[in-house]
Each structure stands twice: as C-alpha cells, then as structure tokens.
Backbone as numpy.savetxt, mean C-alpha at the origin, in Angstrom:
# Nx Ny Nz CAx CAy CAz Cx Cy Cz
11.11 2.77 21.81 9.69 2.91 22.02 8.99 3.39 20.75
9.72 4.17 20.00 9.21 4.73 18.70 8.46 3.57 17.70
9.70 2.24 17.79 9.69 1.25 16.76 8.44 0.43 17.53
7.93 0.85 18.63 6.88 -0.38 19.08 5.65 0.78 18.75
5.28 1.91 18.77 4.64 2.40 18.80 4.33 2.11 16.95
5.21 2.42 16.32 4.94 2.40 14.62 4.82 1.27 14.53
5.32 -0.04 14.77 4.28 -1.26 14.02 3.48 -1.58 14.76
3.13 -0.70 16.02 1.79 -1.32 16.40 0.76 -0.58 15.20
0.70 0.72 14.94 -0.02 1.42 14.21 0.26 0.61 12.78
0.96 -0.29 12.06 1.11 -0.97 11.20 0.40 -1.80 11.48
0.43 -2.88 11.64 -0.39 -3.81 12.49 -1.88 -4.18 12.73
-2.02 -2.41 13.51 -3.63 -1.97 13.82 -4.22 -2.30 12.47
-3.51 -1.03 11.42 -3.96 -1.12 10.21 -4.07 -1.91 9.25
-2.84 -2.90 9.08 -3.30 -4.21 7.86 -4.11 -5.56 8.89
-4.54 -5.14 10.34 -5.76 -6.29 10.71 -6.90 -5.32 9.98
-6.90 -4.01 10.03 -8.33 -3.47 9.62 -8.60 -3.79 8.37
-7.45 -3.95 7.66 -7.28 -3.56 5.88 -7.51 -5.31 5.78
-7.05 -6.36 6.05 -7.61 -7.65 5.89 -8.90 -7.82 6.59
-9.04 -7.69 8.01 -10.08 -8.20 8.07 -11.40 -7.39 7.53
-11.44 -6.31 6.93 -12.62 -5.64 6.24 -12.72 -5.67 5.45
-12.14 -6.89 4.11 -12.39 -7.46 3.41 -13.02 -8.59 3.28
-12.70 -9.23 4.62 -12.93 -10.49 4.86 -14.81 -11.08 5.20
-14.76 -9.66 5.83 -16.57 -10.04 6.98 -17.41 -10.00 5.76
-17.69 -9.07 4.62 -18.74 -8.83 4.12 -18.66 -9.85 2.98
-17.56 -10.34 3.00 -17.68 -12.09 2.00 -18.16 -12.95 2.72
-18.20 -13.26 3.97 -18.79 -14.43 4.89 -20.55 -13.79 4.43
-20.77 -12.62 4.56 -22.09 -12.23 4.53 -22.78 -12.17 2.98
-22.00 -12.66 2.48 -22.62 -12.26 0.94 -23.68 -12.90 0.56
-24.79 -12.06 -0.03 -25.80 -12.76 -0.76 -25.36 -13.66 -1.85
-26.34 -14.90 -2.33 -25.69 -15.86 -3.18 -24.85 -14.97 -4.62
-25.74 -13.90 -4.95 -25.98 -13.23 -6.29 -24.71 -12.78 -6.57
-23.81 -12.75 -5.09 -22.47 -12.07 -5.16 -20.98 -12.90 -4.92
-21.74 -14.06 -5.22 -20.73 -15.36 -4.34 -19.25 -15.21 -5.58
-19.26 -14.83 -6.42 -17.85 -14.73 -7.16 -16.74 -13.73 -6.59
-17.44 -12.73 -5.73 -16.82 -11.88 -4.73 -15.74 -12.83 -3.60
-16.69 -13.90 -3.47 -15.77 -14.60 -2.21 -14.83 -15.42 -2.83
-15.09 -15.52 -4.44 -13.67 -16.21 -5.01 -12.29 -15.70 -5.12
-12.39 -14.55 -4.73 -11.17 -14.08 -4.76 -10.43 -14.41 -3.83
-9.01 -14.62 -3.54 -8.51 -14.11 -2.32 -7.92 -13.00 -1.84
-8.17 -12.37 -0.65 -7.90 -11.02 -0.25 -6.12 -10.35 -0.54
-6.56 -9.31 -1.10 -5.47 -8.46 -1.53 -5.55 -7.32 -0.85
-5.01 -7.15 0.51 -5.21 -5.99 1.33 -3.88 -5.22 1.83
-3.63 -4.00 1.62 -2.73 -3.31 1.94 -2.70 -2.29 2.85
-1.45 -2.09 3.80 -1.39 -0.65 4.20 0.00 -0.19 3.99
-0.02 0.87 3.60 1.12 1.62 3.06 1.26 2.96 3.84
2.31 3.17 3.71 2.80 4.31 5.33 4.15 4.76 4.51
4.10 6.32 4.91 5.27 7.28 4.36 5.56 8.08 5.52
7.00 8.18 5.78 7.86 9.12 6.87 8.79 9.90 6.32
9.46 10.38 7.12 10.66 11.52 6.62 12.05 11.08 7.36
12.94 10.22 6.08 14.30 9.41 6.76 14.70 8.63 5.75
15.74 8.02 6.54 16.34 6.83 5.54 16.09 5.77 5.79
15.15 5.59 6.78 15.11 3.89 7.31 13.99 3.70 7.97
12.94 2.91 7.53 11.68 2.42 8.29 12.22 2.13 9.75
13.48 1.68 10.19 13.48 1.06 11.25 14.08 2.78 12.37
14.03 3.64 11.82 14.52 5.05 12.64 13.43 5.49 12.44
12.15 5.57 11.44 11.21 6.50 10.71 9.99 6.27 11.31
9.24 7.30 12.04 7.45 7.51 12.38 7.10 7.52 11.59
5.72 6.85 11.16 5.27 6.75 10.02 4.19 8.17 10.05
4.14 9.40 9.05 3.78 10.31 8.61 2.23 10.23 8.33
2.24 8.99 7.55 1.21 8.92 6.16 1.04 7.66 6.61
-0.47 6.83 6.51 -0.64 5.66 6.24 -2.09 5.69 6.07
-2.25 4.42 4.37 -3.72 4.73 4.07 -3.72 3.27 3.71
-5.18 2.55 3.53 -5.29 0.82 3.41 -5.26 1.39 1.74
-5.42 -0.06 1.43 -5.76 -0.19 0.15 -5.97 -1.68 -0.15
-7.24 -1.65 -0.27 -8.10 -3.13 -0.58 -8.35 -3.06 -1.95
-7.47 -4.19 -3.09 -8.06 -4.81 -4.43 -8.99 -5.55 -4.65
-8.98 -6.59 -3.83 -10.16 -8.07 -3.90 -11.13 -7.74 -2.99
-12.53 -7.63 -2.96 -12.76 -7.94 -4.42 -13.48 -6.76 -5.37
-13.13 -5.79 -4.67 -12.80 -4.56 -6.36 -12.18 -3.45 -5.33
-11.14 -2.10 -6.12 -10.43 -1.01 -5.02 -11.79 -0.26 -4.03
-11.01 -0.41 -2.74 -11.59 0.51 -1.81 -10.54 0.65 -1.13
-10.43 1.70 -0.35 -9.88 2.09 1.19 -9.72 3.06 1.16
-8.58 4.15 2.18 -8.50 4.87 1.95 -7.41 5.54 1.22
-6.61 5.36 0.36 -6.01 5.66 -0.67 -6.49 6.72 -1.50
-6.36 7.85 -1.86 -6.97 8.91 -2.67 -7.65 8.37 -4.22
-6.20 7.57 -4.97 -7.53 6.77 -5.79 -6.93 5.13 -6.18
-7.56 4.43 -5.11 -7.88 3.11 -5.25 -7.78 2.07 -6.68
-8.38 2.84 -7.16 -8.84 1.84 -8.86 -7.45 2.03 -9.38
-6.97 3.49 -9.73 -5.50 3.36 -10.38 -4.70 2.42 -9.58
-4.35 2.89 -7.86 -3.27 2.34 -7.36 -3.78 0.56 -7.66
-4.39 -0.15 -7.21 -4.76 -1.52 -7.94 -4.86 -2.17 -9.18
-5.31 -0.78 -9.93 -4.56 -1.38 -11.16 -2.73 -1.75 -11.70
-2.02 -0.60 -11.23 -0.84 -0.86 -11.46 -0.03 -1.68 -10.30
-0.90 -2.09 -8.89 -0.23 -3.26 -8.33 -0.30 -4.48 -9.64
-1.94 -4.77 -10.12 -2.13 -5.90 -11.03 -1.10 -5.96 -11.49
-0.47 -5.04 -12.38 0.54 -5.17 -13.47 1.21 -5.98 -13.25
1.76 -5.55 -11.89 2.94 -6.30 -11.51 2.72 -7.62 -10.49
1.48 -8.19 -10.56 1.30 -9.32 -9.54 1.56 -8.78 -8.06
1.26 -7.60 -7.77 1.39 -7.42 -6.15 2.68 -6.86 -5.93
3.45 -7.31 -6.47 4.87 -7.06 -6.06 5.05 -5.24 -6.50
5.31 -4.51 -5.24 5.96 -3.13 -5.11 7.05 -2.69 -5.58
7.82 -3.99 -5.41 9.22 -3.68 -6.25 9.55 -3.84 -7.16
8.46 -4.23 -8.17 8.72 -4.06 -9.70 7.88 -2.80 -10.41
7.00 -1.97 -9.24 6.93 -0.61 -10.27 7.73 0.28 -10.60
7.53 0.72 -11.80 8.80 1.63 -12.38 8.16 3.08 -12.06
9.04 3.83 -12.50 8.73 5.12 -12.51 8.29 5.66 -13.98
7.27 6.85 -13.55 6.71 7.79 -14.50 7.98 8.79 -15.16
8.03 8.16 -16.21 9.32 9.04 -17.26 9.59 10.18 -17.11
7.97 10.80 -17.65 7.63 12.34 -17.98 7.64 13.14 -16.77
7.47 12.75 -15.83 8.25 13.47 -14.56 9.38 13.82 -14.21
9.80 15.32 -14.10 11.15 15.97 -13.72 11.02 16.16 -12.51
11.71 15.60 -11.69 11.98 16.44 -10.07 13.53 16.63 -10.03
13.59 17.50 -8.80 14.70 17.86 -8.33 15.96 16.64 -7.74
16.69 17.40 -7.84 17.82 16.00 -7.19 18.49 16.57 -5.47
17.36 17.75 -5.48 17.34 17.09 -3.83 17.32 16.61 -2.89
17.90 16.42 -1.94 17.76 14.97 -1.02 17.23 15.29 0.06
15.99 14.78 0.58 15.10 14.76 1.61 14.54 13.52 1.63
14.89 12.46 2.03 14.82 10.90 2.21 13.25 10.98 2.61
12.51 9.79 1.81 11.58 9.44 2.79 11.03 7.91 2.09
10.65 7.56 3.05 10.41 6.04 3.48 8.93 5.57 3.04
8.83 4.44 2.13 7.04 3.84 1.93 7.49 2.87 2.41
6.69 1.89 3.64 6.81 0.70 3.80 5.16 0.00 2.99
5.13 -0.53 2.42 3.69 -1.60 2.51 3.81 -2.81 2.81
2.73 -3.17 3.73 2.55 -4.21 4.66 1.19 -4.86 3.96
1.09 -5.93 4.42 -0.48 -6.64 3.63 -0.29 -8.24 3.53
-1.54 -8.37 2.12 -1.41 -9.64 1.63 -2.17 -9.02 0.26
-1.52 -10.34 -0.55 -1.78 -9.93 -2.52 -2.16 -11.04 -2.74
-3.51 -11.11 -3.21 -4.05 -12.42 -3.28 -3.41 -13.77 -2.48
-3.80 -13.41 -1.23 -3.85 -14.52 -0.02 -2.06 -14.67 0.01
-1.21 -13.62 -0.96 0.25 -14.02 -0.39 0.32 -12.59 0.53
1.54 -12.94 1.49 1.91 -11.54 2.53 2.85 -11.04 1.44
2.76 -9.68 1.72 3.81 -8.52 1.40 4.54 -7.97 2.22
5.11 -7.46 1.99 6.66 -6.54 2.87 7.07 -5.77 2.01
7.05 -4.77 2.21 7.87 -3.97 1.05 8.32 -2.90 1.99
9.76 -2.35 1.75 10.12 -1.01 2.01 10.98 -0.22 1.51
11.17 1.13 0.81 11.90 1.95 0.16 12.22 3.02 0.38
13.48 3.48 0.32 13.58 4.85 0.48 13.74 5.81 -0.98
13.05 6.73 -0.56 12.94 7.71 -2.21 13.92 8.62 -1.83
14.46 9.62 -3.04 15.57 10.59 -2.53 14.62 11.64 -1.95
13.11 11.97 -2.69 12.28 13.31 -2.25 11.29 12.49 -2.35
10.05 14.13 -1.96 8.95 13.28 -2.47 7.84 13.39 -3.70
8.84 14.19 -4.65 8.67 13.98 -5.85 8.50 12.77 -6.95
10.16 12.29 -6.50 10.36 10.85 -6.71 9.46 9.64 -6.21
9.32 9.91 -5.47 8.01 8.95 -4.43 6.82 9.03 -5.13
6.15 10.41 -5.79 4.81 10.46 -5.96 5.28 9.87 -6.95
6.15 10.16 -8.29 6.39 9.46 -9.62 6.34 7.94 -9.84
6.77 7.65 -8.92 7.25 6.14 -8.52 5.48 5.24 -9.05
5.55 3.80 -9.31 4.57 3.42 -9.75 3.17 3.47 -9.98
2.65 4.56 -10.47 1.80 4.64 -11.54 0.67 5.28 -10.37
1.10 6.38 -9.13 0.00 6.56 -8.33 0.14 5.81 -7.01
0.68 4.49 -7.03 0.86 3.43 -5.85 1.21 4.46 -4.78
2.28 5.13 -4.94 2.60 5.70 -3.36 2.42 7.30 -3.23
1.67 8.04 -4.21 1.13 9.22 -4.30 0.20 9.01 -3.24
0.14 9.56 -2.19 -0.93 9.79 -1.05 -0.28 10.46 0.10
C-alpha cells in the first residue's frame, strides 16, 4: 500500500509539473509566442530515507519546470536548470562538487526524478550514502 500511495503522490506531481507548463503557452499573447517553442521540460524530484525507491516514502518532493524559463518549487530553480542543461536532462551524468568533504557515514537516501526534458520522459533514481553526498551531487539538482 505504501508503493501505491508514493507514486500516486509522484504522479499527482509530474501531471502538475507538466501540465502547468503547458496552459499558459496555449494562452500566450502573440509577443510571447517563442515561449511556446520550446518543448516542456518538467520535473518532480522526491528524496526518502533507504536504499530503494521501491521500499522508500518519499520525504521531500519539489517540481522543477525549465521550459520555458526555471520555476517551481525547488529552492533555486535557475541553478538546478542550469546544470540539468549541461547535461541534456539526463540526471545521471551530474557529477559531484569536488570541494565538498562529507562524512563516510551511511544513512542511505533515495532521489527519484520523474518528468519530461524537452518533450523526452525521464526516470531517474539513486541512492546516496548520506545526505551530504546528495546535496554535493550535481551542481544544486538534488539540494532541496
């Protein structure tokens, strides 16, 4: 029941995180019509405490809309979208922040992101050893 309850709340959230990108491009004044050239890059990203999205309540979950410029609720939008850009969307090619020391404690926890990156779907899921490692991890992306 856990696992139906968490991707429904997944779910809820990347229809909110796509489709509230979507309405105010159907509505756009002409002046803004390069807005609707984009295609939607909408995310939701969710953090628990475990080794496995498929055992793990999701803790944490915030959208994060790129196209067509950062909004949601993500603490800060513009960075985390910029360093998706880097990498074309893809989660699993951010690296980690060097200059960061954490501990080599182990307290597992889980980012899944769910979405679409310019009109492609995403899936992503990882387990960090802490959540040190997690905040370090690409450039702000899963700091929240």
């Amino acid at each position: 029941m856990r696992n139906a309850a968490r991707w429904a709340t997944i779910l809820g959230l990347t229809a909110t995180a796509v489709s509230g990108p979507l309405a105010p491009t159907a509505l756009a004044a002409p002046d803004s019509a390069t807005a609707s050239l984009h295609a939607p890059s909408a995310l939701v990203l969710a953090v628990g405490r475990g080794d496995s999205a498929a055992t793990v309540t999701p803790e944490r979950a915030v959208t994060l809309t790129c196209a067509p410029r950062p909004a949601g609720t993500h603490p800060d939008p513009a960075r985390a979208c910029a360093a998706l850009r880097g990498v074309d969307g893809d989660p699993g090619a951010l690296s980690a922040d060097s200059d960061v020391l954490c501990t080599k404690e182990y307290a597992p926890v889980v980012v899944t992101v769910e979405g679409v990156w310019q009109g492609r779907r995403v899936s992503y899921e990882r387990t960090f050893a802490n959540e040190c490692v997690k905040n370090a991890h690409g450039t702000g992306v899963f700091a929240f």
